[in-house]
C-alpha positions as CSV (number, residue, x, y, z in Angstrom):
1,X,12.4,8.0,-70.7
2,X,15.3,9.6,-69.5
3,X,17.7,8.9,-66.4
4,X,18.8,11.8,-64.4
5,X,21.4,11.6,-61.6
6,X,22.0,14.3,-59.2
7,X,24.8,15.3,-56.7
8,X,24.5,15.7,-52.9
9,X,21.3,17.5,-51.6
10,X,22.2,18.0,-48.6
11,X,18.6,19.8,-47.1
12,X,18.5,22.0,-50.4
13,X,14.9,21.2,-51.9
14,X,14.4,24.5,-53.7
15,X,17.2,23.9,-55.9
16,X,15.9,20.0,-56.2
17,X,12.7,21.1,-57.4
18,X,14.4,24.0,-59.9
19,X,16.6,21.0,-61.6
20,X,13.4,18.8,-61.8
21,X,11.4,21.3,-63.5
22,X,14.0,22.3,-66.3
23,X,13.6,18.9,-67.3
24,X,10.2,18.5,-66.8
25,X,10.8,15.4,-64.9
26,X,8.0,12.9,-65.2
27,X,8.3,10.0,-62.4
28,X,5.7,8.0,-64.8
29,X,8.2,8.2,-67.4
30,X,12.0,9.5,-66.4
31,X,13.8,8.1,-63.6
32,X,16.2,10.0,-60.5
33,X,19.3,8.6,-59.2
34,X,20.5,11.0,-56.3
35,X,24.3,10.0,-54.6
36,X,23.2,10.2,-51.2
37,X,23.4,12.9,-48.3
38,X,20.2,13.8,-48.9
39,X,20.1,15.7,-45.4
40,X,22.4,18.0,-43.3
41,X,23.5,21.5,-43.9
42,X,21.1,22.7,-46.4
43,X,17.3,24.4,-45.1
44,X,14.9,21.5,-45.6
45,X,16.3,18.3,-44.8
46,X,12.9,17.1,-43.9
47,X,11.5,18.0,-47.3
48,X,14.3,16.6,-49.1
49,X,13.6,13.2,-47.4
50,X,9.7,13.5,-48.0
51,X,10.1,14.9,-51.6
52,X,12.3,11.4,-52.4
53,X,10.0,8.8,-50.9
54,X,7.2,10.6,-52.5
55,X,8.6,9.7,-55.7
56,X,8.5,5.8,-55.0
57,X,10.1,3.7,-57.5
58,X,10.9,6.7,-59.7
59,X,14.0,7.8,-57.3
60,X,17.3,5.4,-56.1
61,X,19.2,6.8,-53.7
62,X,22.3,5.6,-52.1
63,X,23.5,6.4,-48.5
64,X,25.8,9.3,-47.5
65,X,27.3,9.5,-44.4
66,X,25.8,12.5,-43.6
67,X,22.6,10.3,-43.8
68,X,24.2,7.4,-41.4
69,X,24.9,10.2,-39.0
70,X,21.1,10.9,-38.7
71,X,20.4,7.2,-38.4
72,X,23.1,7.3,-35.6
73,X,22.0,10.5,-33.8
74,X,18.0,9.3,-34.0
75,X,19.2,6.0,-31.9
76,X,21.3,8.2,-29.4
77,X,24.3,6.8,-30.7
78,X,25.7,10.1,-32.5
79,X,25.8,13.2,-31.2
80,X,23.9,16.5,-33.4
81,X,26.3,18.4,-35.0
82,X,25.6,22.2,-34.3
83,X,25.9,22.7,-38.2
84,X,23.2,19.8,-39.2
85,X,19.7,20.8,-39.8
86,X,17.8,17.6,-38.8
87,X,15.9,18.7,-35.8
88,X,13.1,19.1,-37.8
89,X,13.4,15.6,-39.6
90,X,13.3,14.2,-35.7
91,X,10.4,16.0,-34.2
92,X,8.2,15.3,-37.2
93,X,5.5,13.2,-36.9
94,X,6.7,11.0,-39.3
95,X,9.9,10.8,-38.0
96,X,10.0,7.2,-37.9
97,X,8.5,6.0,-41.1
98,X,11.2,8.5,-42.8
99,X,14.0,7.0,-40.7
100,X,13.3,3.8,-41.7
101,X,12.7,4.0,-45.4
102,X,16.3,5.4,-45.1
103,X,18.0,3.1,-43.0
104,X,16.7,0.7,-46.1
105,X,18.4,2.2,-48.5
106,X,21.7,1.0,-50.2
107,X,25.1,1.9,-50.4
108,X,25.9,0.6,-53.6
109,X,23.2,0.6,-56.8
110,X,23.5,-0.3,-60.3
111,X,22.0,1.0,-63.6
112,X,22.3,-1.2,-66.4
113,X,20.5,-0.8,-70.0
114,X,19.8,-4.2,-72.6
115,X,22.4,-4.1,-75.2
116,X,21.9,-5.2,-78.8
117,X,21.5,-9.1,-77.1
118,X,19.0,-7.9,-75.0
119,X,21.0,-8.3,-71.8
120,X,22.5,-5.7,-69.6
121,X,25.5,-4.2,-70.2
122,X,27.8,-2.5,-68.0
123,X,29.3,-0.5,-70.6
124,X,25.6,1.2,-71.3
125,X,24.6,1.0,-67.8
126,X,26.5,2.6,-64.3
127,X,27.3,2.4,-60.8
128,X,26.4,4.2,-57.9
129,X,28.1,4.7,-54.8
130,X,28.3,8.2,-52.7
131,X,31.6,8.8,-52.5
132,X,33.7,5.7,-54.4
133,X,34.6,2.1,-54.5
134,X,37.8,1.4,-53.2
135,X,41.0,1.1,-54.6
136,X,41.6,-2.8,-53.0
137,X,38.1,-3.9,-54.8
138,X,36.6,-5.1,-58.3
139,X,32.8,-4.3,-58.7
140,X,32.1,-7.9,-57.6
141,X,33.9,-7.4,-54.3
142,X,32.2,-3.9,-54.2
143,X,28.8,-5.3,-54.8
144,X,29.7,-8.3,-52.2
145,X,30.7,-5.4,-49.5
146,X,27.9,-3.8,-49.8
147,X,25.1,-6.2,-49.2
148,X,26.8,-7.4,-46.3
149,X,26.8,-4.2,-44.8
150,X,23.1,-3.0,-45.8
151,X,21.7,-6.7,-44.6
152,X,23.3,-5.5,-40.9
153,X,22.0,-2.0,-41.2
154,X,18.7,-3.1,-41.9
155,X,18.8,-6.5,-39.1
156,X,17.1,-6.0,-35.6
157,X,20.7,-5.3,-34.0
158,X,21.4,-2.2,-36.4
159,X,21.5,0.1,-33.5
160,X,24.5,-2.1,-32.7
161,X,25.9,-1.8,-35.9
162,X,25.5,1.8,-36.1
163,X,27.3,2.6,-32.8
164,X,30.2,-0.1,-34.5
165,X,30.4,2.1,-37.8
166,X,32.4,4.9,-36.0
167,X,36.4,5.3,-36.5
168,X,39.0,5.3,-39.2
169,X,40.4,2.0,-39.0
170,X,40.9,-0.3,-40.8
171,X,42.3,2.1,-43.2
172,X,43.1,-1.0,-45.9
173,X,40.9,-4.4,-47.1
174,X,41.9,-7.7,-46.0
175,X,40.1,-11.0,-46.5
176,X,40.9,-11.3,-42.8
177,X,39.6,-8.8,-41.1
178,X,37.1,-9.1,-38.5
179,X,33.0,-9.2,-39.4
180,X,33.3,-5.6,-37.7
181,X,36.4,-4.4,-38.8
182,X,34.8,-5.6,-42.7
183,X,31.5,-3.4,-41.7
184,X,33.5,-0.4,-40.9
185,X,35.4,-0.6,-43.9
186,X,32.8,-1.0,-46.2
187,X,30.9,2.0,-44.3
188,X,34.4,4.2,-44.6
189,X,34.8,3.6,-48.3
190,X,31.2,4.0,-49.5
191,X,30.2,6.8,-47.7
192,X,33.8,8.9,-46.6
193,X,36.4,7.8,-48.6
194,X,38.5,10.9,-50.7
195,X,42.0,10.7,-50.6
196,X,44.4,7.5,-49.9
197,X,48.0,6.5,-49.8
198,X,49.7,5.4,-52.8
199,X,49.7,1.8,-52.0
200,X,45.2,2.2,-51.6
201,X,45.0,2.4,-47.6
202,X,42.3,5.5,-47.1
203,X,43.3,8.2,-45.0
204,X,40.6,10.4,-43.4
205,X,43.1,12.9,-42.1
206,X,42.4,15.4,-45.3
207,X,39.7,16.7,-46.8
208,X,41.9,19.4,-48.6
209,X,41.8,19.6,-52.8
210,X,43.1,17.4,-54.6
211,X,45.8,20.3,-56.0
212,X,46.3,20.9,-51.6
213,X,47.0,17.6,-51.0
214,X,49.9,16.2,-49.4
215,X,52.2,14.5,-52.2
216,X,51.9,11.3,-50.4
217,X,48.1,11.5,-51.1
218,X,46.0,11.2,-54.2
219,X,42.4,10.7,-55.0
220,X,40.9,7.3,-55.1
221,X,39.7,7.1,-58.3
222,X,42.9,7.6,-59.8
223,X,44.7,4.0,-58.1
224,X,41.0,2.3,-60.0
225,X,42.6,2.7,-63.7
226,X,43.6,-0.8,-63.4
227,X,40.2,-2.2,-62.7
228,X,38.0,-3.0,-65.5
229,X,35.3,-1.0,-64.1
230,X,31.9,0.4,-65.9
231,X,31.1,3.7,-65.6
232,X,31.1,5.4,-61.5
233,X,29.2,7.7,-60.7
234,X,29.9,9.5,-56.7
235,X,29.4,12.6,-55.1
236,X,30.5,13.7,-51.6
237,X,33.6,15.4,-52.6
238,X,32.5,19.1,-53.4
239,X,35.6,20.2,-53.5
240,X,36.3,18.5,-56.9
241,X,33.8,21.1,-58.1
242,X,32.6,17.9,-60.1
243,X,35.8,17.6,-62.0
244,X,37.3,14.2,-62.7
245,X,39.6,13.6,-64.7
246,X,39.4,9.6,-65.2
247,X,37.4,8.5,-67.8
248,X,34.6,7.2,-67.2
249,X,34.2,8.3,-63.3
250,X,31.9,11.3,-63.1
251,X,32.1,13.6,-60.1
252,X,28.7,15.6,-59.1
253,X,28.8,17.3,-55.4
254,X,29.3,20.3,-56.6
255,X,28.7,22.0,-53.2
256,X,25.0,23.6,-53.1
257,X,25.0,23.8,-49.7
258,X,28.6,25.7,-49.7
259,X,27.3,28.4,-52.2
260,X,28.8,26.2,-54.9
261,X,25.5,24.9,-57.4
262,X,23.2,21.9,-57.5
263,X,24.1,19.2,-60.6
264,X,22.0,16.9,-62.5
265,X,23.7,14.3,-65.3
266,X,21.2,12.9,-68.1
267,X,22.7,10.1,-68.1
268,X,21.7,9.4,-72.0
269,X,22.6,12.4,-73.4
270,X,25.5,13.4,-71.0
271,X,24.4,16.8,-70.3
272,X,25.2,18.7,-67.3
273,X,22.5,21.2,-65.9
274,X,22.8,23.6,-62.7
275,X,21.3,25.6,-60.6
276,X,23.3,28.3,-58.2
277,X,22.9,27.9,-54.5
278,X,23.3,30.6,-52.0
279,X,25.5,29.6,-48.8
280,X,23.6,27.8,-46.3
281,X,26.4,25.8,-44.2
């Protein structure tokens, strides 16, 4: 058995299927952990989504917010982007069972393996987000943040909550903040998050490199070296090029859908395998 975990797929299904066949994945035996924004820019978004599901309990995904904004634009609450290739997701005919198996889905999953005790251990095991945890939070709070937000996603006022998810602030966690102002948060830091002040507020302004960036900016994951965190795992970023350079935080958009390649970690073995991508975006 054997876990793989792949970047952003972002509509690109041929290059999907290529990494799943240079493995010979077997979803009676191996298991697929995919960071989210399964859908957008790539040529078969509505595969993508179909291909997943199809592999029931063998694939965990998390939410992008690539993903969210299909949720959003589905309810009329976002508008299509002229870029996004989801028209076909929403004509199909089964255009609402696929939007609901991913308005299910989490923002925030966990891997862990039995150590020699038998119980799971975060050092063996990892966490899942699409594009961080951030800097204010521990896992606990992580994990607290985001079943709060998936339980509103998934309630029978979601449409609400979608329309609610939009803007950049607040751009730093309080135990204060409003029930919506919490939601947005959580929402911002799981699923856009990249760069952020010094002091851990998130700023939404660049999406530059992180050698670009503004001196007053650096990446998130560097302000988590405090935390005693288990492995991360995120994606979202392409422009990393799935470079990290904290231990133990592994970086996997590597930009299929910009002409960059899909990536796929074994998570046992630690091997990195790709496959090139023309441009679709």
């Amino acid at each position: 058995m054997a876990n793989y975990v792949i970047g952003d797929l972002q509509g690109c299904l041929a290059e999907l299927n290529i990494l799943l066949a240079e493995v010979a994945f077997n979803p009676s035996r191996d298991h697929l952990w995919l960071t989210g924004d399964l859908v957008a820019r790539g040529p078969d978004s509505l595969g993508c989504l179909r291909r997943v599901i199809a592999l029931g309990n063998a694939a965990t995904t998390v939410l992008g917010n690539h993903d969210l904004h299909l949720l959003a634009v589905a309810n009329g609450i976002g508008k299509p982007k002229i870029a996004d290739k989801i028209s076909p997701i929403l004509h199909a005919a089964d255009s609402r069972d696929l939007l609901y198996w991913l308005r299910q889905q989490p923002l925030l999953v966990e891997h862990a393996l039995a150590g020699n005790s038998g119980e799971a251990s975060d050092a063996q095991g990892f966490v899942m987000t699409h594009a961080g945890i951030a800097p204010q939070w521990n896992i606990e709070q992580a994990r607290t943040g985001a079943r709060s937000a998936e339980a509103q996603l998934r309630s029978s006022n979601y449409k609400e909550r979608l329309a609610q998810m939009y803007g950049n602030e607040p751009d730093y966690w309080q135990h204060d903040l409003s029930e919506l102002e919490q939601l947005r948060f959580t929402i911002n830091s799981f699923t856009r998050m990249r760069l952020c002040h010094k002091d851990g507020r998130l700023d939404f302004a660049h999406k530059a490199t992180v050698s670009e960036a503004p001196d007053h900016l650096v990446p998130w994951f560097t302000l988590r070296e405090d935390h005693q965190d288990p492995p991360l795992i995120f994606g979202h970023w392409a422009a990393l090029e799935g470079q990290c350079d904290v231990a133990h935080i592994h970086a996997l958009d590597t930009g299929c859908v910009w002409g960059g390649c899909m990536s796929m970690l074994c998570w046992e073995t630690g091997e990195r395998i790709s496959t090139p991508c023309p441009v679709y975006a």
